[in-house]
Backbone as a chain_set.jsonl record, in Angstrom:
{"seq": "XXXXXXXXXXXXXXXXXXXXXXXXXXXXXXXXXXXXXXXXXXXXXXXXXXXXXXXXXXXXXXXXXXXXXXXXXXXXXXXXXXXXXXXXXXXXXXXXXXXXXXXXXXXXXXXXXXXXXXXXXXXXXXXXXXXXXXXXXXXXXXXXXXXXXXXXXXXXXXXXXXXXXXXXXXXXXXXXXXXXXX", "coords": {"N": [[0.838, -1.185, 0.0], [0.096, 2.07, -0.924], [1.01, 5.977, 0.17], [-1.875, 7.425, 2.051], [-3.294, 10.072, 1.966], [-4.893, 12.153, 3.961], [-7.799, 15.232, 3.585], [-8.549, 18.264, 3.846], [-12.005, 18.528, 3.842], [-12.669, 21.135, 1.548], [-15.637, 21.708, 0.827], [-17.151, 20.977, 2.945], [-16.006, 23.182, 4.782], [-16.441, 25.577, 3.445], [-19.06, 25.814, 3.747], [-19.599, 25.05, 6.435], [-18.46, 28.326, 7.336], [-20.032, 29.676, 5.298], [-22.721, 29.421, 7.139], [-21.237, 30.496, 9.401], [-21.104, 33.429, 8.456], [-23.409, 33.717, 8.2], [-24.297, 34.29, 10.731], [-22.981, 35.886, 11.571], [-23.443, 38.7, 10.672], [-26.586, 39.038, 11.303], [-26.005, 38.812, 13.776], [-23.994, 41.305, 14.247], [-26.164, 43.603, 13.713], [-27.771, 43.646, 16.146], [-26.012, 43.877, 18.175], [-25.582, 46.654, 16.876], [-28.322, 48.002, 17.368], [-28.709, 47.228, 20.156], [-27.389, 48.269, 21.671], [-27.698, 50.745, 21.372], [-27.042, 52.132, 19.423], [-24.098, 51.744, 18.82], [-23.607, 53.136, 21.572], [-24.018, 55.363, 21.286], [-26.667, 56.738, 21.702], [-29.204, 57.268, 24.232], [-31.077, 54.711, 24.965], [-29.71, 52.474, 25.364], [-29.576, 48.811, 25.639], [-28.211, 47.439, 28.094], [-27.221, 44.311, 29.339], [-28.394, 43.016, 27.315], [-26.624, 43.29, 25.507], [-24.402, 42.505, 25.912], [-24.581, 40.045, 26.05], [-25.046, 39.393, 23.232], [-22.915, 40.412, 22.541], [-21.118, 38.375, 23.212], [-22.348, 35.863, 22.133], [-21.107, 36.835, 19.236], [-18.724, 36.932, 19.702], [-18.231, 33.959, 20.024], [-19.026, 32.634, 17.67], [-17.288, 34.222, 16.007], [-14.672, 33.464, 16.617], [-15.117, 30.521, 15.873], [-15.315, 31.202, 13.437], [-12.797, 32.371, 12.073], [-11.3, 29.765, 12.71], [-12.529, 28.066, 11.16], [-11.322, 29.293, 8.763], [-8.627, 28.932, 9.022], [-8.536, 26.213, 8.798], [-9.414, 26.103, 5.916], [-7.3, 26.965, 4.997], [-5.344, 25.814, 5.124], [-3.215, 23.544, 3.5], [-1.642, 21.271, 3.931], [-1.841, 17.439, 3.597], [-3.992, 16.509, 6.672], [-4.052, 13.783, 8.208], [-1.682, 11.137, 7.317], [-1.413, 7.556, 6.26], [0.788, 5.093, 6.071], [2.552, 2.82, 5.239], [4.687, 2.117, 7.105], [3.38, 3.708, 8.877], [1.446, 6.011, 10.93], [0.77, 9.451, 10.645], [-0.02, 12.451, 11.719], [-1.189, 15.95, 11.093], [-1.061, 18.787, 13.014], [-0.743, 21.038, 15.797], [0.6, 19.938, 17.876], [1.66, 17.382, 16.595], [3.247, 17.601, 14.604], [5.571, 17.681, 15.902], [5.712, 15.298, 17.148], [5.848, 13.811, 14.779], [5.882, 10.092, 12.762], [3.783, 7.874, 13.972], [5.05, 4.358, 14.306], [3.115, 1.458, 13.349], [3.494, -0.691, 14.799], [3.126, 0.394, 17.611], [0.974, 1.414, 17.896], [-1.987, 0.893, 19.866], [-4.971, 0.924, 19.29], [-8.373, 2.615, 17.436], [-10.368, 5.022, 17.92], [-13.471, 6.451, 17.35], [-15.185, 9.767, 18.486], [-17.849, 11.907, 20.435], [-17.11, 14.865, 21.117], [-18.382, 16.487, 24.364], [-19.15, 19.21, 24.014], [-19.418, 23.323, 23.259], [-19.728, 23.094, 20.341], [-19.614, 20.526, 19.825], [-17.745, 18.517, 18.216], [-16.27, 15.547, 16.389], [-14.426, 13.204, 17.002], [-11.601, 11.397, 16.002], [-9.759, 9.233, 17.909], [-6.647, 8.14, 18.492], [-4.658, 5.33, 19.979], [-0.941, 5.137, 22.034], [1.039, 2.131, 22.633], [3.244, 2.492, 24.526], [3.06, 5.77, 24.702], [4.798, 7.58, 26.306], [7.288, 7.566, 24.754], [6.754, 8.854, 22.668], [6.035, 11.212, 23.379], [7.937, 12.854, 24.358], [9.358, 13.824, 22.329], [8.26, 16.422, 21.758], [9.661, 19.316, 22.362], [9.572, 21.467, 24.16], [8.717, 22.325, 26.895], [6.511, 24.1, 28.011], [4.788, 23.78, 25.748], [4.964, 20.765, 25.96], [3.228, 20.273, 28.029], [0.833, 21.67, 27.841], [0.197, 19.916, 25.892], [0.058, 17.397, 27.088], [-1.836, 17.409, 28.92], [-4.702, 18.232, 27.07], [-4.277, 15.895, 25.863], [-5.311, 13.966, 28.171], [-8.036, 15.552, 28.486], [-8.462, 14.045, 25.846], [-9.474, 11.625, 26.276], [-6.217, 10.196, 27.125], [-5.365, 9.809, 24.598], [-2.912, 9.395, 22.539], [-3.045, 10.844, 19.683], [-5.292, 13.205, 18.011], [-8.337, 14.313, 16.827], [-9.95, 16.213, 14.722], [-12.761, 15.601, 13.187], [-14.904, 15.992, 11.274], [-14.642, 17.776, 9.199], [-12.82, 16.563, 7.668], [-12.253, 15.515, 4.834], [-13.279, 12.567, 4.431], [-14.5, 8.958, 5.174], [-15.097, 7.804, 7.947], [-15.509, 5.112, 8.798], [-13.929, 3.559, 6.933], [-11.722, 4.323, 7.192], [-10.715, 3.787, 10.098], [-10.974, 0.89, 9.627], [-9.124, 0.681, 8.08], [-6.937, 1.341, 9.465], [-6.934, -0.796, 11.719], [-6.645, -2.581, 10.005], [-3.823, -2.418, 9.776], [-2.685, -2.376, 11.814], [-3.427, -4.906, 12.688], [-1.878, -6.506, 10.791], [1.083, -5.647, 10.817], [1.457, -6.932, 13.912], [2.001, -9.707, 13.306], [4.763, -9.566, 11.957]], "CA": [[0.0, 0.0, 0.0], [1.203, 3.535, -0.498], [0.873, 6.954, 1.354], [-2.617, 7.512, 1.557], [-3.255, 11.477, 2.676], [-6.536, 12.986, 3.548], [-7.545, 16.697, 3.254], [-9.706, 19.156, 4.406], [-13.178, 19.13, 2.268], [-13.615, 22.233, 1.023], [-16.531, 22.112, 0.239], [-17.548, 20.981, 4.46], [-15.569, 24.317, 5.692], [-16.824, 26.815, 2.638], [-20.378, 25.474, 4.211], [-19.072, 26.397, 7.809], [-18.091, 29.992, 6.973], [-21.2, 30.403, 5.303], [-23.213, 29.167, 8.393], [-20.897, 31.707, 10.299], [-21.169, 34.771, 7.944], [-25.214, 34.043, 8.014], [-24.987, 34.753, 11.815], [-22.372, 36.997, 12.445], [-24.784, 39.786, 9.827], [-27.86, 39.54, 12.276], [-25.619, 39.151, 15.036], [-24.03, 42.852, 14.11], [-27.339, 44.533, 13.222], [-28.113, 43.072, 17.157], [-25.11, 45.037, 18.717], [-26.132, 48.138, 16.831], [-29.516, 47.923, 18.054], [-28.943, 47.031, 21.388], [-25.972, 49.294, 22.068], [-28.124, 52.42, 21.159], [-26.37, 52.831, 18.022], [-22.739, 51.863, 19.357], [-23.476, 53.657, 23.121], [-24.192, 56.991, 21.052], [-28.052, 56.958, 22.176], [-29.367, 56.977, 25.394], [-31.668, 53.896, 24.668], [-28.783, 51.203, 25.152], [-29.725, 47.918, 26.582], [-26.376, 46.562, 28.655], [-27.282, 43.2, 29.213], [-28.506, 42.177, 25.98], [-25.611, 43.797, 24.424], [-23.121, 41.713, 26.727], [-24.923, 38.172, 25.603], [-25.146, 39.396, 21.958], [-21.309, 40.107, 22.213], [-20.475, 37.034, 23.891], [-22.556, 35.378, 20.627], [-20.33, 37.685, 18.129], [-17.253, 36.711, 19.974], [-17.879, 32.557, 19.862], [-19.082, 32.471, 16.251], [-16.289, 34.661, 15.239], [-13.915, 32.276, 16.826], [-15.47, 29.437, 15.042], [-14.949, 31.695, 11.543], [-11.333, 32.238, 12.248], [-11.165, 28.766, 12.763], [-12.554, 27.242, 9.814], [-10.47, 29.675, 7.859], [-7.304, 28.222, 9.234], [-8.805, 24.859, 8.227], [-9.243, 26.26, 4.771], [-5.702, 27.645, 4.434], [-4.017, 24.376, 5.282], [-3.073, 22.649, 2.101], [-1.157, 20.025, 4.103], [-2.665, 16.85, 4.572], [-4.349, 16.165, 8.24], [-3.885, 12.569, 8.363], [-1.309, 10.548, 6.101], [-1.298, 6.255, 6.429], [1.671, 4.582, 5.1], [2.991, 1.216, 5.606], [5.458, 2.308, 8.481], [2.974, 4.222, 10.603], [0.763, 7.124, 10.665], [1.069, 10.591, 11.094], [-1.752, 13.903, 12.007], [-0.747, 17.304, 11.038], [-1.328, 20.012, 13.701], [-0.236, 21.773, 16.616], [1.853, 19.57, 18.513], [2.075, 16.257, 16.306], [4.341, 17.985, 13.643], [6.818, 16.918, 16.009], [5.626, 13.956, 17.348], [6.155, 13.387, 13.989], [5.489, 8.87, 12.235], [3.401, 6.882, 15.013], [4.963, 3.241, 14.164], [2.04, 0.495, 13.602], [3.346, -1.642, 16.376], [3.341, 1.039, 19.095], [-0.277, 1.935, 17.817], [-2.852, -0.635, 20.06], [-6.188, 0.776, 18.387], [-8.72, 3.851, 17.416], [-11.861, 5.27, 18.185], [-14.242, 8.376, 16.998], [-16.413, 10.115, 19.555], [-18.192, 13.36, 20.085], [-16.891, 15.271, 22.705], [-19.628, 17.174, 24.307], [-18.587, 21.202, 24.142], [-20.281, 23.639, 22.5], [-19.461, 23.061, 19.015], [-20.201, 19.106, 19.591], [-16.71, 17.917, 17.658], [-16.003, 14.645, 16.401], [-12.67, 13.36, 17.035], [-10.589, 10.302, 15.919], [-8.524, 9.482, 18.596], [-5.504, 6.77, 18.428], [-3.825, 5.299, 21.388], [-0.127, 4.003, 21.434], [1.438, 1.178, 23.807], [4.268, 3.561, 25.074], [3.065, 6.903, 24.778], [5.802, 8.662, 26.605], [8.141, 7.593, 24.009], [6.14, 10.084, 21.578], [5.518, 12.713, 24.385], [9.285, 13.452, 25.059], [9.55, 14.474, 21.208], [7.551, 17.627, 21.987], [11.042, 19.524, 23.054], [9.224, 22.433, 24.615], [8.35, 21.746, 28.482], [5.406, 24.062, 28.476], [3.66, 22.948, 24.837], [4.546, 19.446, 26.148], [2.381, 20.67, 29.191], [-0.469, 21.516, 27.235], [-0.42, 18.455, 24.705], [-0.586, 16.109, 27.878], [-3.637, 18.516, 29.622], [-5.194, 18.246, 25.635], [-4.218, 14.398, 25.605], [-6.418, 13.787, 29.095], [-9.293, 15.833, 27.683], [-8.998, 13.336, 25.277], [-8.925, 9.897, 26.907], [-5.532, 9.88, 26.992], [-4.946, 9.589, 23.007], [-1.667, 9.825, 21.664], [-3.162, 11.037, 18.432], [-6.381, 13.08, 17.837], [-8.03, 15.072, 14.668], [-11.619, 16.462, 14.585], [-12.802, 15.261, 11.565], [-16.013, 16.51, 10.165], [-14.091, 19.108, 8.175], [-11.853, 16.098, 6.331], [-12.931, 14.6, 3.298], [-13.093, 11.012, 4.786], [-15.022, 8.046, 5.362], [-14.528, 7.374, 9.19], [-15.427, 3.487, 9.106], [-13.117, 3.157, 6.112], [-10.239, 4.937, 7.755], [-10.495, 2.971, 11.171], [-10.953, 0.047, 9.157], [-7.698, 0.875, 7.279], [-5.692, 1.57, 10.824], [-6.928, -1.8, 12.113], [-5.779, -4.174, 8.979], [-2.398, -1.875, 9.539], [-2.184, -2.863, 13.495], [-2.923, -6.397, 12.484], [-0.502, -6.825, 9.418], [2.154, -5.379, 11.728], [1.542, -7.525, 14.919], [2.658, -10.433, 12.329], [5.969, -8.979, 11.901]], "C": [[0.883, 1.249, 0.0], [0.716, 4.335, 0.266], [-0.717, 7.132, 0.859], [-3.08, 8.666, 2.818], [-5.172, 11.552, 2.419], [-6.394, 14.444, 4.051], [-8.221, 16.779, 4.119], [-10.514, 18.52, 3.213], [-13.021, 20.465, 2.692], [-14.625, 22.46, 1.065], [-17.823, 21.969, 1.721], [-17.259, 22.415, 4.932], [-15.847, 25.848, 5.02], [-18.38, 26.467, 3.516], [-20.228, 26.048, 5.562], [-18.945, 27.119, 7.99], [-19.189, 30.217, 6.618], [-22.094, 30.752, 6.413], [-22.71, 30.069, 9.491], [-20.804, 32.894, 10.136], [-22.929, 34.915, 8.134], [-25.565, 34.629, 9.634], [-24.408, 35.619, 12.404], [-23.108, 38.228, 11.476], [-25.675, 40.042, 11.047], [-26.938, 39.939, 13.898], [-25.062, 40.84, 15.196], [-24.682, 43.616, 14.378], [-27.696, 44.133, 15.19], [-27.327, 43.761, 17.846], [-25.373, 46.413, 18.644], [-27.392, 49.014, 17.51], [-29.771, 48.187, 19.556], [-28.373, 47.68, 21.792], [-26.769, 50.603, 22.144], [-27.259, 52.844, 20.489], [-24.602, 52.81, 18.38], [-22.461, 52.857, 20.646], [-23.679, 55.476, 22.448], [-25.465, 57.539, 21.368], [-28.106, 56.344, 23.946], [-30.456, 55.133, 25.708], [-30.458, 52.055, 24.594], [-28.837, 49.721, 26.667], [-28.399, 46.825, 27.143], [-26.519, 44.835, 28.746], [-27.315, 42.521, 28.034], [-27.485, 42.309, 25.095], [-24.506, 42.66, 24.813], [-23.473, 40.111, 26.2], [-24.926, 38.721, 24.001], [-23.475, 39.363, 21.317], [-20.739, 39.05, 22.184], [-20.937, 35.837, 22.637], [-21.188, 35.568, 20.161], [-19.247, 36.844, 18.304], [-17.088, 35.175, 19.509], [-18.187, 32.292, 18.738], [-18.106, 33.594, 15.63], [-14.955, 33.311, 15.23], [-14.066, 30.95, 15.86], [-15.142, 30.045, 13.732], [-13.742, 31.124, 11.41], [-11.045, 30.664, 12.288], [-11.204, 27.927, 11.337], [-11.698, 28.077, 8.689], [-9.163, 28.948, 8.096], [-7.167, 26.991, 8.197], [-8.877, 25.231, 6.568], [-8.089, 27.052, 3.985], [-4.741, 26.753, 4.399], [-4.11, 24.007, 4.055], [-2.319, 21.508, 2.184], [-2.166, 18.696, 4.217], [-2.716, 16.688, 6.104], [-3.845, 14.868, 8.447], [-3.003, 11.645, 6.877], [-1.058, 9.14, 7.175], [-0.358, 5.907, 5.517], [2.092, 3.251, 5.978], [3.946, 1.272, 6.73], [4.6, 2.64, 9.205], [1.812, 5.061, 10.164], [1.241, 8.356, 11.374], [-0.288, 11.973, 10.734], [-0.344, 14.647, 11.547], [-1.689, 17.888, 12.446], [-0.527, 20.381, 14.42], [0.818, 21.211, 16.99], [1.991, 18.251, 17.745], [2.714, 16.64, 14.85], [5.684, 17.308, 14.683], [7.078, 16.044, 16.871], [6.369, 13.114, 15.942], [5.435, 11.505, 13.45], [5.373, 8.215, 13.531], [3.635, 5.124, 14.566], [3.566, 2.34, 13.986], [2.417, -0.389, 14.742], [3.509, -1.355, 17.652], [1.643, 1.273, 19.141], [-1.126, 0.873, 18.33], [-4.39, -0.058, 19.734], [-6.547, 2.874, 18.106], [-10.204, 4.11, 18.177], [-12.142, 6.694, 17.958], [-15.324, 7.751, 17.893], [-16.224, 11.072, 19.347], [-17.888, 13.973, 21.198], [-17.746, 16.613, 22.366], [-19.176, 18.562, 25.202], [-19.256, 21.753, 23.502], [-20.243, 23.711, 21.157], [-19.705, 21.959, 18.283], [-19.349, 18.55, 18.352], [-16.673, 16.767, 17.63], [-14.828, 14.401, 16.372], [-12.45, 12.091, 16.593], [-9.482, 9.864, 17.144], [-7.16, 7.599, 18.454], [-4.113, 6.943, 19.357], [-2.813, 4.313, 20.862], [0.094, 3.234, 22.823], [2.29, 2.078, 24.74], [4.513, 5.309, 24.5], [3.952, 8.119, 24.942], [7.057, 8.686, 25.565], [7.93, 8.596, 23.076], [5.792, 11.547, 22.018], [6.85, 13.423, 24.506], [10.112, 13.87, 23.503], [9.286, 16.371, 21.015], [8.491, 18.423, 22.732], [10.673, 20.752, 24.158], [8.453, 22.028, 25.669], [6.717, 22.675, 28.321], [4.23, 23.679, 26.944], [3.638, 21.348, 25.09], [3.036, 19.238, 27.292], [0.933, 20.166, 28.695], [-0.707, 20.478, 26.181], [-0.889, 17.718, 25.768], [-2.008, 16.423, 28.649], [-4.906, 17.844, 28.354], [-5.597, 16.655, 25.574], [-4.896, 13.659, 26.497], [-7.529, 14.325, 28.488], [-9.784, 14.549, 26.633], [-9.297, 11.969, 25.488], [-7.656, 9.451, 26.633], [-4.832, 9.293, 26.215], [-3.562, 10.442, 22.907], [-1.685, 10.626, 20.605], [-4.645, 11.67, 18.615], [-6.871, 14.181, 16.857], [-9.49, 15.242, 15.028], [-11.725, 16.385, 13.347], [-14.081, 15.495, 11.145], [-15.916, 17.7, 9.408], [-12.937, 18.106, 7.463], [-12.871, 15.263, 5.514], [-12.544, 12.828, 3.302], [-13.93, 10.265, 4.722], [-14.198, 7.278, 6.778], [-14.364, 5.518, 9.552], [-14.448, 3.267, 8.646], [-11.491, 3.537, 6.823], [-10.051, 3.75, 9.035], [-10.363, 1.534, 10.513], [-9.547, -0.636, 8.715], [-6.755, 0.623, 8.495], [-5.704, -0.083, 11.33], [-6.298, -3.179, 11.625], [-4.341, -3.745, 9.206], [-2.237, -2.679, 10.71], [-2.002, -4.688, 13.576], [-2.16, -7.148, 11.531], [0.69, -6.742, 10.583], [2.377, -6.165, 13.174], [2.016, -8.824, 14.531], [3.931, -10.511, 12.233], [6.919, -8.961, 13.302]], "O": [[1.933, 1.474, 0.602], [-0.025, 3.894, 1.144], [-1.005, 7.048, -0.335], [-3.206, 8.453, 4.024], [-6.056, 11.302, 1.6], [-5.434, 14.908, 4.667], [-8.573, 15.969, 4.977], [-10.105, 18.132, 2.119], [-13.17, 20.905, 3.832], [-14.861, 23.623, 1.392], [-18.927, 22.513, 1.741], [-18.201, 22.967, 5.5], [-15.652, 26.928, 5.578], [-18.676, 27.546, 4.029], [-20.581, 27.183, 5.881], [-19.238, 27.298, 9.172], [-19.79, 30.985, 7.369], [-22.33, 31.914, 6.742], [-23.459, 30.43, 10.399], [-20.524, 33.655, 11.062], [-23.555, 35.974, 8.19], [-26.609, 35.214, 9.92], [-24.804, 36.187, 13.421], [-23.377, 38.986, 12.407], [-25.567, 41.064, 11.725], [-27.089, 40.83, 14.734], [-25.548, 41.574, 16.056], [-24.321, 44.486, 15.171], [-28.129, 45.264, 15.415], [-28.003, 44.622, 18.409], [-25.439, 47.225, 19.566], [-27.446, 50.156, 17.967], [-30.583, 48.939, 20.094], [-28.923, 47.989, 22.849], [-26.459, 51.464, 22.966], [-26.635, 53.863, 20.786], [-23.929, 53.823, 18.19], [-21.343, 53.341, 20.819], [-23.495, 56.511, 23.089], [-25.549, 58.767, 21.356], [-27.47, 55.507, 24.586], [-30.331, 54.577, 26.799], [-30.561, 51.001, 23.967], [-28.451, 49.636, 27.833], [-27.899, 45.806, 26.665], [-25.728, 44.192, 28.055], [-26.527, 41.639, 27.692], [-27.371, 41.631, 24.074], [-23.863, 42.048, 23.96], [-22.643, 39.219, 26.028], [-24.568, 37.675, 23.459], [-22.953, 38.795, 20.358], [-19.94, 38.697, 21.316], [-20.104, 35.031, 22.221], [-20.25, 34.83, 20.462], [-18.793, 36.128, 17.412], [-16.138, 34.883, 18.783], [-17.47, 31.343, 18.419], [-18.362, 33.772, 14.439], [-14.514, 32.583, 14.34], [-13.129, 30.495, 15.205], [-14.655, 29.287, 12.893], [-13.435, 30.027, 10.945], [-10.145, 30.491, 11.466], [-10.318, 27.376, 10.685], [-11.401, 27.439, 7.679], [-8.702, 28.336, 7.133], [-6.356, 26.735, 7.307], [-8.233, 24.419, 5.904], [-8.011, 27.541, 2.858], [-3.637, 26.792, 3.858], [-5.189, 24.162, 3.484], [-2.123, 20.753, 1.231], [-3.21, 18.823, 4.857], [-1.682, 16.717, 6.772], [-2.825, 14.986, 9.127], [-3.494, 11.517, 5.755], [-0.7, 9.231, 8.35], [-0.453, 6.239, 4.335], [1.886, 2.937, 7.151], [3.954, 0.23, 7.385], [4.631, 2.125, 10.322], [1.248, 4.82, 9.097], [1.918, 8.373, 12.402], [-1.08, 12.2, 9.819], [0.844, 14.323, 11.556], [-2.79, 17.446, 12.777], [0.631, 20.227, 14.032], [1.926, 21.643, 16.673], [2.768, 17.624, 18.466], [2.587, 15.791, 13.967], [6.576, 16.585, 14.241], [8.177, 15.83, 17.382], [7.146, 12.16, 15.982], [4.249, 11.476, 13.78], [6.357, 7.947, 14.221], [2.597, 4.471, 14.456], [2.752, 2.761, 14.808], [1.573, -0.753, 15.56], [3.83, -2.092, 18.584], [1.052, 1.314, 20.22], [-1.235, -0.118, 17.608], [-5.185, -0.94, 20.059], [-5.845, 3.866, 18.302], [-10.87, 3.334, 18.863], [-11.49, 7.71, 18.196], [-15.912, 6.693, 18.116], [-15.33, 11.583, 18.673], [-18.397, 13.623, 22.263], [-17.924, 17.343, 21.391], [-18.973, 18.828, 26.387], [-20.013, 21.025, 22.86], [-20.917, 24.653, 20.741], [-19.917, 21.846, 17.075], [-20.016, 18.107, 17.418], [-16.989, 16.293, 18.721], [-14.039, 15.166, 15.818], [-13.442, 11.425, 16.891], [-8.342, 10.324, 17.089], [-7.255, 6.375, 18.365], [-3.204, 7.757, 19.517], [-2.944, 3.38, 20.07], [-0.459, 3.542, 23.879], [1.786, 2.322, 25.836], [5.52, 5.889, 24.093], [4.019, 9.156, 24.282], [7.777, 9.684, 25.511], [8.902, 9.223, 22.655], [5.448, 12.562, 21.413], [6.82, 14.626, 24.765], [11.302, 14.182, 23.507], [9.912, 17.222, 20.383], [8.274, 18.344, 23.941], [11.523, 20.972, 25.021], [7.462, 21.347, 25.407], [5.716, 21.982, 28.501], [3.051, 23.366, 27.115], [2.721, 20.638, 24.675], [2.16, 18.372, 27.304], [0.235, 19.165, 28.86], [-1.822, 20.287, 25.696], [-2.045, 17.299, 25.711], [-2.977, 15.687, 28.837], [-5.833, 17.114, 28.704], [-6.713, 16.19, 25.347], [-5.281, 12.586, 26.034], [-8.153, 13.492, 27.831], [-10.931, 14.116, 26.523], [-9.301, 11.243, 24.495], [-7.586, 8.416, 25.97], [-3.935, 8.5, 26.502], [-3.274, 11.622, 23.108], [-0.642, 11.215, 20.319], [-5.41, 10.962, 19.27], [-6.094, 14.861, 16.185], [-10.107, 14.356, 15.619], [-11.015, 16.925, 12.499], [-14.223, 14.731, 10.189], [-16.823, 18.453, 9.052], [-12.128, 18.665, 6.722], [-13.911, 14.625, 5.676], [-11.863, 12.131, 2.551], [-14.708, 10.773, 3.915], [-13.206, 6.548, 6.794], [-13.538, 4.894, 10.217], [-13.626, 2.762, 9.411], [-10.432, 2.909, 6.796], [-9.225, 2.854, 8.857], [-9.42, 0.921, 11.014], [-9.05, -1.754, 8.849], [-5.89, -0.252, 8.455], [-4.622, -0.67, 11.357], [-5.806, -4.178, 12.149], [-3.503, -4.587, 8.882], [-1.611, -3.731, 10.579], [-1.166, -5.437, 14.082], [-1.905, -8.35, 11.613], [1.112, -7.754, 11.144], [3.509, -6.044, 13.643], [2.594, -9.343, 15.486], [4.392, -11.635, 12.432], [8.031, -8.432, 13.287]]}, "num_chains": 1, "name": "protein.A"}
């Protein structure tokens, strides 16, 4: 088998942006409103302005976000006959997870407000891949990150890649058992 990379869809995270340009519009016109014209009228309701911000602010976040996701042009996830490897934050230099350190996967939804699906993949000797991360306090926050996640070595929100989740786990599993062979 060769390298077999997956992306972003496009065509998932142009759908996301829309979904966040359709609400940051009303949400605006909702500030102006409530503010008394940006605090220039006496008519300015403070509370509602403070929850309409607090909106603005977490669906902006989410924009910014999916833009990132639509600026990457690396792949997220590449499978190759040695191992696997995620793109992001801190597993650029984790760098190739061997198949015979890897003992399985699992997708779940972790329940936040955005309701993310994740991939996560656990290895046998973890710390061997943790002490790659050369920076004491991003190692910090990967292992904080890596509890959040059930203590995954590996993890990827994936309803912004252009996958087939059975097929992928499917894929990792014939890898773990080819390699336990060996």
């Amino acid at each position: 088998m060769l390298k077999q990379n997956f992306y972003v869809s496009r065509k998932k995270v142009r759908r996301h942006i829309a979904l966040c340009l359709f609400f940051i519009i009303p949400l605006l016109w909702a500030i102006w409103s409530t503010s008394g014209h940006f605090f220039t009228e006496d008519n300015c309701e403070f509370p509602m302005t403070v929850i309409v911000l607090f909106c603005l602010i977490v669906i902006s976040v989410k924009l910014l976000k999916e833009i990132r996701y639509l600026a990457n042009r690396m792949p997220f996830i590449t499978i190759s006959n040695e191992g696997i490897v995620f793109d992001g934050k801190y597993f650029d230099q984790i760098g190739l997870v061997e198949w015979k350190n890897i003992e399985g996967c699992v997708d779940c939804a972790e329940k936040n407000f955005f309701m993310e699906n994740y991939l996560l993949v656990f290895a046998r000797n973890p710390e061997f891949y943790n002490e790659r991360i050369e920076d004491a306090k991003q190692r910090a926050a990967y292992l904080k990150e890596s509890k959040n996640k059930e203590y995954a070595l590996l993890w990827m929100e994936i309803s912004r890649l252009d996958l087939d989740i059975v097929e992928v786990k499917k894929r990792i599993f014939q890898m773990i058992e080819a390699n336990k062979k060996h």
